[in-house]
C-alpha positions in Angstrom: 29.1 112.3 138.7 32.3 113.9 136.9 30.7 112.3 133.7 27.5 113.8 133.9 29.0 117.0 134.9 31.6 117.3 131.6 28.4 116.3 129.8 26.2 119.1 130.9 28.9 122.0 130.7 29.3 121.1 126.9 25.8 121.1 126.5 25.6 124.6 127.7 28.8 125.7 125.9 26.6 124.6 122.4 23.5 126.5 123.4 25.9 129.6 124.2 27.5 129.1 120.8 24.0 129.1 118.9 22.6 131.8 120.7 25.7 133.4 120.2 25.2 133.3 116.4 21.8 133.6 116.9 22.4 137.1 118.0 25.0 138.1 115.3 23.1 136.7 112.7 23.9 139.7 110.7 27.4 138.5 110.2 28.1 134.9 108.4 30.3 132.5 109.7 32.5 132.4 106.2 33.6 135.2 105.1 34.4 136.5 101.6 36.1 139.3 99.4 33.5 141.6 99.6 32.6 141.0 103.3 36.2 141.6 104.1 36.5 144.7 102.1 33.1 145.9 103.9 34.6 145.6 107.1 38.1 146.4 106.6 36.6 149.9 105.2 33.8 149.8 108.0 31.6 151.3 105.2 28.8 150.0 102.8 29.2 151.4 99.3 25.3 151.5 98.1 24.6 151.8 94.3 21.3 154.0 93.7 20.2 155.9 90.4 19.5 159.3 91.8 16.8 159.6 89.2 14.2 156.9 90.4 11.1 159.0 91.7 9.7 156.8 95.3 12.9 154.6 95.3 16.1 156.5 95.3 15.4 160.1 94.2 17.5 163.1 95.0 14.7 166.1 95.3 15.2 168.9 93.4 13.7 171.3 96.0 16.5 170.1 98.3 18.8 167.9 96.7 17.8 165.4 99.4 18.0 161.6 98.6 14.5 160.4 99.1 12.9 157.1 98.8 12.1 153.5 100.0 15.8 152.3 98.9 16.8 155.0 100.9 15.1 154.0 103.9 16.0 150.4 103.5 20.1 151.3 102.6 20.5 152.9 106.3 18.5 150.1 107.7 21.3 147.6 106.0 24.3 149.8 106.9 22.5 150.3 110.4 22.2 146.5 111.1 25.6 146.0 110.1 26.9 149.0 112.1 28.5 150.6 108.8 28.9 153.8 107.3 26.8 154.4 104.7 28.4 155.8 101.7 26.0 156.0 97.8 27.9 156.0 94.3 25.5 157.1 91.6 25.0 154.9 89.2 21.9 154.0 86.9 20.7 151.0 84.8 23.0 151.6 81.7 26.0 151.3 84.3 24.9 149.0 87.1 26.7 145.9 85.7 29.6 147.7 85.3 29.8 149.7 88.7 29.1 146.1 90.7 31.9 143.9 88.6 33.9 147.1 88.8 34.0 147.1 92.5 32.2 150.6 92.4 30.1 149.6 94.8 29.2 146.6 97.5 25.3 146.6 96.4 22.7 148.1 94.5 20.0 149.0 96.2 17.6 150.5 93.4 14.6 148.7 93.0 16.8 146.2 90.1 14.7 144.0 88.2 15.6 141.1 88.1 16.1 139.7 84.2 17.8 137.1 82.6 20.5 139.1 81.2 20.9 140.5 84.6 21.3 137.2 86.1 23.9 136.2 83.6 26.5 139.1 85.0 25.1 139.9 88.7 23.6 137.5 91.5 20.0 138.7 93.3 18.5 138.6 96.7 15.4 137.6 97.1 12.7 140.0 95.2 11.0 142.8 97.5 9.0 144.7 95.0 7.4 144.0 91.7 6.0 145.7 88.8 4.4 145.5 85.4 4.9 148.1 82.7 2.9 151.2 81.8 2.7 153.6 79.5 2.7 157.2 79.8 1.3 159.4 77.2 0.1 163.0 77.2 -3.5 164.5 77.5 -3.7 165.7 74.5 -2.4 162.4 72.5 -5.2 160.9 70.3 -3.7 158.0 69.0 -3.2 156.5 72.1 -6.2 156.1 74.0 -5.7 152.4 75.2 -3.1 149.8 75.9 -4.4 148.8 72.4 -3.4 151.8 70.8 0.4 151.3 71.3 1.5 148.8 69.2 0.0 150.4 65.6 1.9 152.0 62.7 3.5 155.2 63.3 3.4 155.2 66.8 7.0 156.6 68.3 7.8 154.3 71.9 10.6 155.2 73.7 12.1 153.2 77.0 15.0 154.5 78.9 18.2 153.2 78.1 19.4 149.8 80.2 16.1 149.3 81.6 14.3 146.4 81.7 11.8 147.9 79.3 14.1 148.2 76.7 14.4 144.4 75.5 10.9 143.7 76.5 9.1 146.2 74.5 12.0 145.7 71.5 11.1 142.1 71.5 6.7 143.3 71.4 6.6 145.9 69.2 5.4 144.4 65.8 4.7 147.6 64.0 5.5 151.1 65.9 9.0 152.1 66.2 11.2 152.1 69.2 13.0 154.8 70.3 15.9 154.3 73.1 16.8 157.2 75.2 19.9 158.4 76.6 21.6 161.0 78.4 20.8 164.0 78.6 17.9 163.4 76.8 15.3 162.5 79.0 11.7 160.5 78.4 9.4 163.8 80.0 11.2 165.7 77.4 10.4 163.9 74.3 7.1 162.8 75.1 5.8 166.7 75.9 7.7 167.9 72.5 5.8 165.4 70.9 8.9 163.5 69.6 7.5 160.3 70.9 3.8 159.1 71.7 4.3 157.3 74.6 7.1 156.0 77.1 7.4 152.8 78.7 8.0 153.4 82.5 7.1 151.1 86.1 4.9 151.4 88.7 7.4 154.1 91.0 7.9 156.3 88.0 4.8 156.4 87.0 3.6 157.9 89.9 6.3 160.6 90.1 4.5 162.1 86.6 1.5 161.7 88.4 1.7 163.2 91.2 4.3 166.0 89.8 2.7 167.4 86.0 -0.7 167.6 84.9 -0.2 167.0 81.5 0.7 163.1 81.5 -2.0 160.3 81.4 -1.5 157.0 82.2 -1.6 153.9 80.3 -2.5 150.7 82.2 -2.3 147.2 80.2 -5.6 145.4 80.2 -4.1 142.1 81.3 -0.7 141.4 83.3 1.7 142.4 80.5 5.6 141.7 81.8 5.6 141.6 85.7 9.1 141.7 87.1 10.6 141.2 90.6 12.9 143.9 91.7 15.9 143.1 94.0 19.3 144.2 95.7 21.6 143.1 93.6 25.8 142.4 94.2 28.3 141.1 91.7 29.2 137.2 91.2 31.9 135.2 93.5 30.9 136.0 96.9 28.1 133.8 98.0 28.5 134.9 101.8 27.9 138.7 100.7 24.6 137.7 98.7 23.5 135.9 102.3 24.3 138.6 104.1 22.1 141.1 101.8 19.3 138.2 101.3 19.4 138.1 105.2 18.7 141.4 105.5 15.5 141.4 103.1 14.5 138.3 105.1 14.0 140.9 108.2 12.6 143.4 107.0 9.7 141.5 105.7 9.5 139.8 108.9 9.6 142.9 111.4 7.5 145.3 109.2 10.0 147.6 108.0 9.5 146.5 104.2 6.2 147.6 104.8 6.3 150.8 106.4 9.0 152.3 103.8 6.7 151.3 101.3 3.8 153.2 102.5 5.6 156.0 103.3 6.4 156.5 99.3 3.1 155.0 98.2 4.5 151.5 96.8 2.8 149.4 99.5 0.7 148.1 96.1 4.1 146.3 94.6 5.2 145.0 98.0 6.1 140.8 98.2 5.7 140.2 101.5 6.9 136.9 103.4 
């Protein structure tokens, strides 16, 4: 009777323990550098690019940070019961600002590339897009997907985006043109320094929706599809579960979804 007894209150004490960690599934049982930073400072530090139109975009009208990374970076500092704190950062910098301890996370819509990869490790992807072109109304050398890749023809991609060693590595005979701060890619496409810009499904529709003098440029067939991701630097595996956790959910209870509708990207969603 003792026997059976012993036997039965460790059996409960196990299924207390897994519902236990069933419950705080949030937190990993190992912990690691960044973890312990994270909760030492009982803060999140979220990388975003203040510039990205439907993802992470500070409104001019209010200087309001706006967008589905938005959403999602209270909903991660929320289920970890953090303060949320943003660094600005952008594409050009986000190596740098992760391996630099500038931030915890980025939480930008990153694609995920293979020189990416190389220096930073990725959740799973949430998001995906191909390329596009944007071009004006009044440009009549570019009237198709076709029409980008002749003699002449003045491309520009924003500096450290993924579109800068994709469309360097197409381009056969127009010229590439790289832009950097303060320039911007509106700027030089409506002075007519370039004919078109290479630009993603969320920033495409910020021109869209925002100026009426932009057309846009769809490729015919699937051109350079890439995942987008939260990134975090190398060495802390835990961390990286923690985040990938975290994208597991909100796929799973619908908030993934929602965000995206709410800034019209429910078209680039991965679901489950």
């Amino acid at each position: 009777m003792i026997r059976f007894r012993v036997m039965t209150l460790g059996r409960l004490a196990a299924l207390a323990l897994f519902a236990g960690l069933g419950l705080s599934c949030v937190q990993p049982v190992l912990a690691g550098p960044v973890w312990d930073h994270v909760k030492a400072a009982k803060a999140v530090r979220v990388c975003i690019w203040p510039d990205y139109y439907g993802v992470s975009f500070r409104n001019p009208r209010n200087q309001k940070l706006e967008g589905i990374d938005i959403t999602l970076s209270y909903e991660f500092a929320r289920d970890l019961e953090l303060r949320l704190e943003y660094v600005e950062s952008s594409f050009a910098q986000l190596i740098g600002d992760l391996t630099g301890d500038r931030c915890d996370v980025a939480m930008f819509a990153v694609g995920v590339t293979a020189q990416r990869q190389q220096a930073l490790r990725f959740s799973q992807p949430y998001l995906q897009s191909d390329i596009y072109g944007m071009t004006t109304r009044s440009n009549r050398s570019i009237r198709n997907w076709d029409d980008i890749d002749k003699p002449g023809i003045q491309v520009a991609v924003q500096a450290g985006t993924f579109m800068e060693p994709v469309m360097k590595a197409a381009l056969r005979q127009a010229n590439l043109v790289v832009i950097r701060p303060p320039q911007t890619r509106e700027q030089e496409l409506e002075s007519g320094r370039v004919d078109v810009f290479m630009t993603d499904y969320p920033y495409s529709r910020r021109l869209l929706e925002s100026v009426d003098w932009v057309r846009l440029v769809s490729p015919s067939k699937p051109f350079n599809v890439i995942p987008y991701a939260y990134a975090v630097k190398p060495g802390d595996p835990e961390w990286l579960s923690l985040v990938d956790q975290f994208v597991v959910r909100i796929k799973a209870d619908g908030r993934l979804e929602k965000a995206a509708r709410q800034y019209g990207l429910n078209e680039i969603v991965i679901g489950r």
